[in-house]
C-alpha positions as CSV (number, residue, x, y, z in Angstrom):
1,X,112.5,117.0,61.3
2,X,112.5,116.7,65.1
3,X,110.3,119.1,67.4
4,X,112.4,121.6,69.1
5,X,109.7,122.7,71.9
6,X,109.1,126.5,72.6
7,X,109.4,128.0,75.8
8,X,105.7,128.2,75.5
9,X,105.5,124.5,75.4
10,X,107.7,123.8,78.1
11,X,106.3,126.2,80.9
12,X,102.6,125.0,80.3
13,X,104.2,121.1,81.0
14,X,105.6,122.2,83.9
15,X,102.5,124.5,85.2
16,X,100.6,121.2,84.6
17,X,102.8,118.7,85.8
18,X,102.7,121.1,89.0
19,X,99.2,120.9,89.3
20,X,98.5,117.2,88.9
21,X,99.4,114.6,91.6
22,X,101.5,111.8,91.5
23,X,100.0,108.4,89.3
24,X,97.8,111.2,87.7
25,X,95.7,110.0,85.1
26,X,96.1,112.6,82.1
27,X,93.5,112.6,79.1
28,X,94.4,114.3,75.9
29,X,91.6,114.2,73.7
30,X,93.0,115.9,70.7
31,X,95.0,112.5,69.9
32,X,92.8,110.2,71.7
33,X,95.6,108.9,74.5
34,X,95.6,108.4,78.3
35,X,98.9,109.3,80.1
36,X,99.9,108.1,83.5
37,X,102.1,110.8,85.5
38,X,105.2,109.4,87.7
39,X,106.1,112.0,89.5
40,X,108.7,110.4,91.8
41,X,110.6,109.0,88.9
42,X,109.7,111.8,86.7
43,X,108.8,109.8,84.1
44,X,105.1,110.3,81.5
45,X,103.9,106.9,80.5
46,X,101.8,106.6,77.1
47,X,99.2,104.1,79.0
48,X,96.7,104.4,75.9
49,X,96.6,105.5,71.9
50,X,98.7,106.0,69.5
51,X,102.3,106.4,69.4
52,X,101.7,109.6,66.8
53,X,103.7,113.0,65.9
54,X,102.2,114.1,69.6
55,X,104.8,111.5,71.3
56,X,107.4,113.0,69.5
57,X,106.3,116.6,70.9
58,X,105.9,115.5,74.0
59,X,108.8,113.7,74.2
60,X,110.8,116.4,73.0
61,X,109.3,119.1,75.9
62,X,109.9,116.8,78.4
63,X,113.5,116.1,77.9
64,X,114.1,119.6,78.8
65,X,112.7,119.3,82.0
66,X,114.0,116.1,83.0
67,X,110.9,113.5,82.0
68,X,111.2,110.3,80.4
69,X,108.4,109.4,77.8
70,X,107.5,105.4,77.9
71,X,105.0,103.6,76.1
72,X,103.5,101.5,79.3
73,X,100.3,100.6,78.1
74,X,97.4,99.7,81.0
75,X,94.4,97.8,81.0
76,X,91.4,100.1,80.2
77,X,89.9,99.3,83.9
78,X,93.1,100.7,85.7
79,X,92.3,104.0,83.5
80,X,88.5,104.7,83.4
81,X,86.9,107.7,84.1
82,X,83.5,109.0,84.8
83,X,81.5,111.1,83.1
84,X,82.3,113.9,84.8
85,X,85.9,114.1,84.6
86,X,85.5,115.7,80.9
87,X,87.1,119.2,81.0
88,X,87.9,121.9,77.9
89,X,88.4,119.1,75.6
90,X,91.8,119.7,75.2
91,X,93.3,118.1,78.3
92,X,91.8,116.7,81.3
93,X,93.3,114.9,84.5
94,X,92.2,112.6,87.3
């Protein structure tokens, strides 16, 4: 059954989206993957994990406000992060 996103969903992607800055590197621990943001294309690139039920969510919130959701995975150099870039747990980004 596909995701159909809640308005919830969608305004906290853009509030964050807002926030971060263009080639943002965007944690989300709960499924252990590392996003790259491309804001000038408008386009969220799965650069590390798994391709999981997540994706599809994801994928699903950002069609509505006009993101693409690739799988472009990086090399873990171009996406580490120091210690002290942890935040709630939940999301972080660098």
């Amino acid at each position: 059954m596909p995701y159909i996103p809640r308005q919830s969903d969608i305004d906290w992607t853009v509030a964050h989206l807002n926030k971060v800055s263009h080639n943002a590197v965007w944690t989300i621990p709960m499924n252990n993957t590392v996003w790259r943001v491309d804001k000038v294309n408008r386009v969220l690139k799965l650069a590390a994990g798994q391709d999981d039920r997540f994706f599809e969510v994801l994928t699903a919130v950002c069609a509505k406000i006009g993101y693409r959701v690739i799988r472009a995975p990086e090399t873990p150099a171009l996406l580490s992060l120091g210690s002290d870039d942890h935040g709630s747990g939940k999301t972080k980004t660098k």
